[in-house]
C-alpha positions as CSV (number, residue, x, y, z in Angstrom):
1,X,75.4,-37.6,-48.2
2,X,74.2,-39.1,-45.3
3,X,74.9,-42.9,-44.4
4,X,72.1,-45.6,-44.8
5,X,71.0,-47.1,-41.2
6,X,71.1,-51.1,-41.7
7,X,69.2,-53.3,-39.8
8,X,70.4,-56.9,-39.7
9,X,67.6,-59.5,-38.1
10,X,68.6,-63.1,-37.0
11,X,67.5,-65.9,-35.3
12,X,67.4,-70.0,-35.9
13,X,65.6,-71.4,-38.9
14,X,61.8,-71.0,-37.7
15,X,62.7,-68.7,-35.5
16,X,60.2,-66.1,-36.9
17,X,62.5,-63.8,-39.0
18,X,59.9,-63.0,-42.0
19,X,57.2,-62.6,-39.7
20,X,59.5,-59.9,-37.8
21,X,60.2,-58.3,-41.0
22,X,56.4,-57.6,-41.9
23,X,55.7,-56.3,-39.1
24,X,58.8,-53.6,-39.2
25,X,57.5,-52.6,-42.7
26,X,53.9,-52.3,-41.3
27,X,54.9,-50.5,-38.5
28,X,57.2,-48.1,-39.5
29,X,55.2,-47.4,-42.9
30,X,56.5,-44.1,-43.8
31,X,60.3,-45.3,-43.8
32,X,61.3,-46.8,-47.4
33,X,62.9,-49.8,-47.6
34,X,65.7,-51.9,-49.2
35,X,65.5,-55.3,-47.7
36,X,68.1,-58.0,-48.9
37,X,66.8,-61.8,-48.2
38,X,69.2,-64.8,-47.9
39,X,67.2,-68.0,-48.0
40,X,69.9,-71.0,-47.7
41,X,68.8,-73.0,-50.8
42,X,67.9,-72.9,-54.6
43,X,64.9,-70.5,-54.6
44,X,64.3,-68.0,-52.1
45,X,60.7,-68.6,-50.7
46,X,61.0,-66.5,-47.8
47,X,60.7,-63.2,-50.6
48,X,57.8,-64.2,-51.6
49,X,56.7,-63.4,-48.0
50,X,57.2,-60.1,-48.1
51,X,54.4,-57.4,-47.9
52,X,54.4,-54.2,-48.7
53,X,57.7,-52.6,-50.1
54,X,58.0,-52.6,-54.1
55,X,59.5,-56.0,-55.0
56,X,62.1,-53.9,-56.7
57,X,63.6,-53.3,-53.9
58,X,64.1,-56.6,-51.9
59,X,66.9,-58.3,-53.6
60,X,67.4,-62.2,-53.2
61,X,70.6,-64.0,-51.9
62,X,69.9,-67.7,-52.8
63,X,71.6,-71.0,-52.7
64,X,74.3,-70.1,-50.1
65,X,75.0,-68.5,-46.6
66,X,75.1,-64.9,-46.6
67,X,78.1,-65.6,-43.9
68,X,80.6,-66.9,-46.1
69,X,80.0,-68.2,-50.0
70,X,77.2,-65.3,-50.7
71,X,79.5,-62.4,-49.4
72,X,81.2,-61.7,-52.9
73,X,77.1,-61.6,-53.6
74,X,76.5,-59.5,-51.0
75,X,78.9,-56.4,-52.4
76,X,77.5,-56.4,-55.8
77,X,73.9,-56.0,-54.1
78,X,75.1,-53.1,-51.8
79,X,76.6,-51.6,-55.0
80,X,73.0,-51.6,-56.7
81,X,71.5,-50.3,-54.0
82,X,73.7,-47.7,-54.1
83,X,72.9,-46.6,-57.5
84,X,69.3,-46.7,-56.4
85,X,69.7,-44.7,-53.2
86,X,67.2,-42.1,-54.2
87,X,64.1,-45.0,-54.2
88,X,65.1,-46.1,-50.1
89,X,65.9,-45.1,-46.6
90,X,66.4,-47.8,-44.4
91,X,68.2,-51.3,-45.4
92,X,66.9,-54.6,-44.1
93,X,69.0,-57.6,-44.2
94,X,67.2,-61.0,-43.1
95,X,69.8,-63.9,-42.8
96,X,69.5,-67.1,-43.2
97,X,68.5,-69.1,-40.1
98,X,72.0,-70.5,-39.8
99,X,74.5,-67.6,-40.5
100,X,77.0,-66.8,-38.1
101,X,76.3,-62.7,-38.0
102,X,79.8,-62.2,-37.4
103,X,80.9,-62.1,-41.3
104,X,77.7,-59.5,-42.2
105,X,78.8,-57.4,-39.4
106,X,82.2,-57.2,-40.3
107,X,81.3,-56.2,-43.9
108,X,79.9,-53.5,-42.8
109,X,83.3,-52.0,-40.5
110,X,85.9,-53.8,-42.0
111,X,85.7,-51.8,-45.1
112,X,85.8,-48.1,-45.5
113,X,84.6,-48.3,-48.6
114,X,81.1,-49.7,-47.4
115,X,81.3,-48.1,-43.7
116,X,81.8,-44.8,-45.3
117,X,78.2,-45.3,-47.0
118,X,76.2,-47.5,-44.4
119,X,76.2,-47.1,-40.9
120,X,74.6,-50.7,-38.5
121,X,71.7,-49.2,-36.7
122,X,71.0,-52.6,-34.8
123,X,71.4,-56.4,-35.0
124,X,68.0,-58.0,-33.9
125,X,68.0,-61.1,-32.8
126,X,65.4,-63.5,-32.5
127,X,65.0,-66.9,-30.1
128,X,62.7,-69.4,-30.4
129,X,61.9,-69.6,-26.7
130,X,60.1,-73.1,-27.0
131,X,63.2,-74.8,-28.1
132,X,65.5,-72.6,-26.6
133,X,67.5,-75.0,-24.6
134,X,68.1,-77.6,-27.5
135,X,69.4,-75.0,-30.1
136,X,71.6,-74.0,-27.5
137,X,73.0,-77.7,-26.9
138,X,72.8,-78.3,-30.9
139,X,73.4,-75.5,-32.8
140,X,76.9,-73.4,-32.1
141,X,75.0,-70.8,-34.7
142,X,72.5,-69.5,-32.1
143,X,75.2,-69.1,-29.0
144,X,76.9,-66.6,-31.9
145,X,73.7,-64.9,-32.9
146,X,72.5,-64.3,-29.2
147,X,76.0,-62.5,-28.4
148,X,75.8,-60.5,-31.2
149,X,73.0,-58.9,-30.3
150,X,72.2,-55.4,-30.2
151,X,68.4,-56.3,-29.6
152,X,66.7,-59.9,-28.4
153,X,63.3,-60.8,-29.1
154,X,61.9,-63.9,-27.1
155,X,59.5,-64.6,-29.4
156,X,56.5,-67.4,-29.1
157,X,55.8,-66.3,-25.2
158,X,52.3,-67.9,-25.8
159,X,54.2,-71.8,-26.2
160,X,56.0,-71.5,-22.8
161,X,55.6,-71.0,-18.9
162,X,56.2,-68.0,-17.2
163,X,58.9,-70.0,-15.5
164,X,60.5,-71.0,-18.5
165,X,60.6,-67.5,-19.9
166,X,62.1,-66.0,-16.7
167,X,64.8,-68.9,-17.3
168,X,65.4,-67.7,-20.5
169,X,66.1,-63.9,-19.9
170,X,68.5,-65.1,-17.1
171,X,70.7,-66.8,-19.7
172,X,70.1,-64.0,-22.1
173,X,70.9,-61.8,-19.8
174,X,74.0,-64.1,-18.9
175,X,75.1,-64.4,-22.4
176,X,75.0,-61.1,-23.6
177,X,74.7,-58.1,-20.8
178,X,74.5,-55.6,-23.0
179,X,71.5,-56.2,-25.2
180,X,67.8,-55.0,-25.0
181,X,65.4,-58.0,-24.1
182,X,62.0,-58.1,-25.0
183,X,59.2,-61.2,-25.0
184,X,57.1,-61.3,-27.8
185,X,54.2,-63.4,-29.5
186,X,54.0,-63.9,-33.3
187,X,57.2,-61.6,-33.1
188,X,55.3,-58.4,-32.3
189,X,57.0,-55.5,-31.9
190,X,53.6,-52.6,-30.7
191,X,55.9,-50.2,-27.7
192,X,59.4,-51.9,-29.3
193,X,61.5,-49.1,-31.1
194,X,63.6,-51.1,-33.8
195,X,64.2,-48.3,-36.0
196,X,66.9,-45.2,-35.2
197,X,68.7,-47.4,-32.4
198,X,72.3,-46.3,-33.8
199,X,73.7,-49.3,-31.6
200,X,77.1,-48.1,-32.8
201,X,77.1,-44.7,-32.0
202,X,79.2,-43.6,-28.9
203,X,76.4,-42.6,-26.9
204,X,75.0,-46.3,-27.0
205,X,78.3,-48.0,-27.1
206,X,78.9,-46.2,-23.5
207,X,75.7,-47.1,-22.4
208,X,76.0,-50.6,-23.3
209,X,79.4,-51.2,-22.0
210,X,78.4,-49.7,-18.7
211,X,75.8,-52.8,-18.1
212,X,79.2,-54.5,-17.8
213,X,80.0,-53.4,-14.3
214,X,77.6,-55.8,-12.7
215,X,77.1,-59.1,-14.5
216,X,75.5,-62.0,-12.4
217,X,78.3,-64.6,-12.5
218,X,77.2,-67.9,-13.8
219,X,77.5,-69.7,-10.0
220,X,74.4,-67.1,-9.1
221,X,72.6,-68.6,-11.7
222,X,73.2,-72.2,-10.9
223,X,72.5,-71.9,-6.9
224,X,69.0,-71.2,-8.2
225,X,68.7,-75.0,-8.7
226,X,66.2,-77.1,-11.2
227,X,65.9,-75.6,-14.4
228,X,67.4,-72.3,-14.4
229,X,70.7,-74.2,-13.5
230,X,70.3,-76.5,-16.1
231,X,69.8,-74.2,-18.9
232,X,71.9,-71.6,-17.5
233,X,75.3,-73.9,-17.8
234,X,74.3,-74.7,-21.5
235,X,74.0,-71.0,-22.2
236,X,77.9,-71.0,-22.4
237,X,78.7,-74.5,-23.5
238,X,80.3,-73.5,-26.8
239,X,82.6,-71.1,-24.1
240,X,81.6,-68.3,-25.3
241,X,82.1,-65.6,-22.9
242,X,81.7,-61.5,-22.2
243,X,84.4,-60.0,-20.3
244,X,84.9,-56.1,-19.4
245,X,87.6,-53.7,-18.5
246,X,88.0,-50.2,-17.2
247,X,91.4,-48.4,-17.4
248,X,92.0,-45.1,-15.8
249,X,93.8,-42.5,-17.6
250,X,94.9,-42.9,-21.1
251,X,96.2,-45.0,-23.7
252,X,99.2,-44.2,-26.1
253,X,97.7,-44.3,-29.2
254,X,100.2,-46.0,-31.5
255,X,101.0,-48.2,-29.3
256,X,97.4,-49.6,-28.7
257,X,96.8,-49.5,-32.4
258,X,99.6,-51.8,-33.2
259,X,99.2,-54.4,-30.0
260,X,95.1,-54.4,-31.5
261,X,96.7,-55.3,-35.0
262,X,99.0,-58.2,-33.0
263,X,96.4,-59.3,-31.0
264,X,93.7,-59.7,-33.7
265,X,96.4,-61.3,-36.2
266,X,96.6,-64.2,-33.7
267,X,93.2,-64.4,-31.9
268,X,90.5,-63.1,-34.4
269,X,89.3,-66.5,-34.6
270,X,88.6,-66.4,-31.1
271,X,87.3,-63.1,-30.6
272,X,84.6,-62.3,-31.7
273,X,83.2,-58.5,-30.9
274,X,85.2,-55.4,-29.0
275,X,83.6,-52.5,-28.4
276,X,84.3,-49.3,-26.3
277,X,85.1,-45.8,-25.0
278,X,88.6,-44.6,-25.2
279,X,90.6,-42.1,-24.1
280,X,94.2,-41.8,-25.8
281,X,96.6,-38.8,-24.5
282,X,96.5,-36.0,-26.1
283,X,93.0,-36.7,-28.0
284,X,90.3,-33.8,-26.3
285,X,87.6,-36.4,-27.3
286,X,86.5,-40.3,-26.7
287,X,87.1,-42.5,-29.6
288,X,84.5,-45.4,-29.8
289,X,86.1,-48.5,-30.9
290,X,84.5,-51.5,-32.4
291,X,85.7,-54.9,-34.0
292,X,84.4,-57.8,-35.5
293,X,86.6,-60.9,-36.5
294,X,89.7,-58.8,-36.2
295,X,88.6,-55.6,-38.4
296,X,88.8,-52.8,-36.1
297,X,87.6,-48.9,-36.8
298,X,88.2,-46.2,-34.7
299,X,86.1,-43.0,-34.6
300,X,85.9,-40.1,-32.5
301,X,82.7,-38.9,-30.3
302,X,81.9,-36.3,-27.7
303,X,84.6,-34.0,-25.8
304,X,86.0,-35.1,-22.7
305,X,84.3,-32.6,-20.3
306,X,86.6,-30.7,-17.8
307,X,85.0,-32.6,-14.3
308,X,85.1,-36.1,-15.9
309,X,87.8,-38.8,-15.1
310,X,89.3,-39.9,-18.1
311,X,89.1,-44.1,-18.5
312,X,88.9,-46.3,-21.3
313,X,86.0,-49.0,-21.1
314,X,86.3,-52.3,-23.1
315,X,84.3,-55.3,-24.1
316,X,85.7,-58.4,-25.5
317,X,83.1,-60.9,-26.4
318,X,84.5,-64.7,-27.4
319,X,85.7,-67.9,-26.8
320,X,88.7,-69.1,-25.2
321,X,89.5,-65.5,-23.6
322,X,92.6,-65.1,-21.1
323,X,91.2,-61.7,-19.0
324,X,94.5,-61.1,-17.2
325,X,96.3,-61.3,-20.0
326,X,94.5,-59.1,-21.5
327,X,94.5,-56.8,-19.1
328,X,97.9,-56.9,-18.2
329,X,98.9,-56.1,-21.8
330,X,96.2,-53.2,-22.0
331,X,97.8,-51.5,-18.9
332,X,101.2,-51.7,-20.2
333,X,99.8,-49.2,-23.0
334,X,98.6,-46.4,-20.9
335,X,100.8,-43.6,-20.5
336,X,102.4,-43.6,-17.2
């Protein structure tokens, strides 16, 4: 049986989640739909919002963050949905305006028995470009949504300059590299594909990590001056940070499984996301690894092709990172 695709949208409280979430079920009206709301707080109004699907199939997390206490919650709801999987073809999961997308994420990798039945087609997040700057200053939450990203939507365009939107794509841009960016009003989505994205696939994980190669440092940002500066330096204030490698040749295997297990053990409160393209001796095809919060899967993709150079390409997105170590540990597991 083929897995279910699972969309996960997030963005700040206000941010324009629901309004998102019509207009996917308007616009892709032919796809059938689960859709699992978390409201933070005793009754979940933001259900009530919903058009179109059969209320019987949007199921209602309340009274708790779908990040942490609801994720016992959470199971149970995929499990229904399971037994249902005849009535839907596409999952929808709205967070809560202040849930750390980390935990949802990790639900879905860190546990073979849901990653064998769902697969996360994209994360969509959404920014409130008029307050942009002070949720960045205020609220750790939206730094962790943005970076998380598979997809950003800079929504309410129509409440800012042009000047202040091409500010805020430069930090986007800053923060998380490998995202698609859009800017949006009333978060419309007419010539945005948010369906069939397979953002964990290892034909998108490659292309993503790729955009790696040239990342503006922030001191190009700030020589810019005025605003862009300003809002720029508070992009990373909670330290988050991207940072890529490339390894020729290969890994050994084993031993990169077990320094991954070391190094998450100690730093998975730290590090947030790793994703990449691998290439371990004696293995004719890539493995694509991802992990979130120290659960790691590794799966295999397409054939290494005769006239390509073999090379591993990694991601770690986090706070507090050491690069050199890093790397200096990484090359110390490619076979000489």
């Amino acid at each position: 049986m083929e897995k279910i695709p699972v969309t996960i949208i997030t963005g700040f409280l206000g941010s324009g989640k629901t309004t998102l979430l019509n207009n996917l079920i308007r616009k892709y009206a032919t796809t059938r739909f689960a859709i699992i709301e978390n409201e933070f707080g005793d009754i979940n109004i933001d259900a009530d919002l919903v058009v179109g699907p059969d209320k019987g199939s949007v199921f209602e997390l309340s009274n708790g963050c779908i990040c942490c206490s609801m994720n016992d919650e959470l199971y149970k709801t995929l499990e229904e949905l399971l037994r249902m999987r005849d009535k839907f073809s596409h999952l929808i999961i709205e967070t809560t305006g202040i849930a750390d997308p980390l935990t949802v994420i990790q639900s879905f990798i860190g546990d073979p028995s849901i990653a064998d039945r769902f697969d996360i087609d994209a994360v969509v997040c959404l920014i409130d470009a008029p307050i942009f700057e002070e949720l960045l200053e205020e609220q750790e939450e939206v730094s962790r949504q943005l970076v998380m990203a598979d997809v950003v939507l800079i929504n309410k365009i129509d409440s800012i300059t042009p000047g202040y939107l091409d500010a805020v794509k430069m930090v986007v841009a800053r923060a998380n590299p490998s995202a698609e960016v859009y800017a949006t009003s009333f978060s419309g989505i007419n010539g945005i594909d948010l369906i069939g994205i397979n953002a964990y696939t290892g034909r998108q994980v490659a292309s993503s990590t790729r955009k790696f190669d040239n990342v503006l440092p922030l001191r190009g940002l700030t020589k810019m001056g005025g605003f862009t500066a300003a809002i720029a330096s508070k992009a990373l204030m909670h330290n988050i940070q991207s940072n890529s490698f490339v390894f020729k040749g290969d890994f050994d295997f084993e031993k990169f499984s077990l320094w991954m297990e070391s190094f998450f053990y100690f730093s998975s409160s730290r590090v947030f996301r790793v994703k990449g393209i691998l290439s371990f001796a004696g293995k004719g095809r890539k493995v694509i690894f991802h992990s979130v919060r120290g659960a790691f899967m590794l799966e295999e993709a397409d054939e290494w092709r005769d006239e390509e150079e073999r090379e591993s390409r990694l991601v770690f997105i986090g706070k507090g990172i050491n690069k050199n170590e890093i790397e200096q540990a990484l090359t110390m597991l490619l076979v000489k």
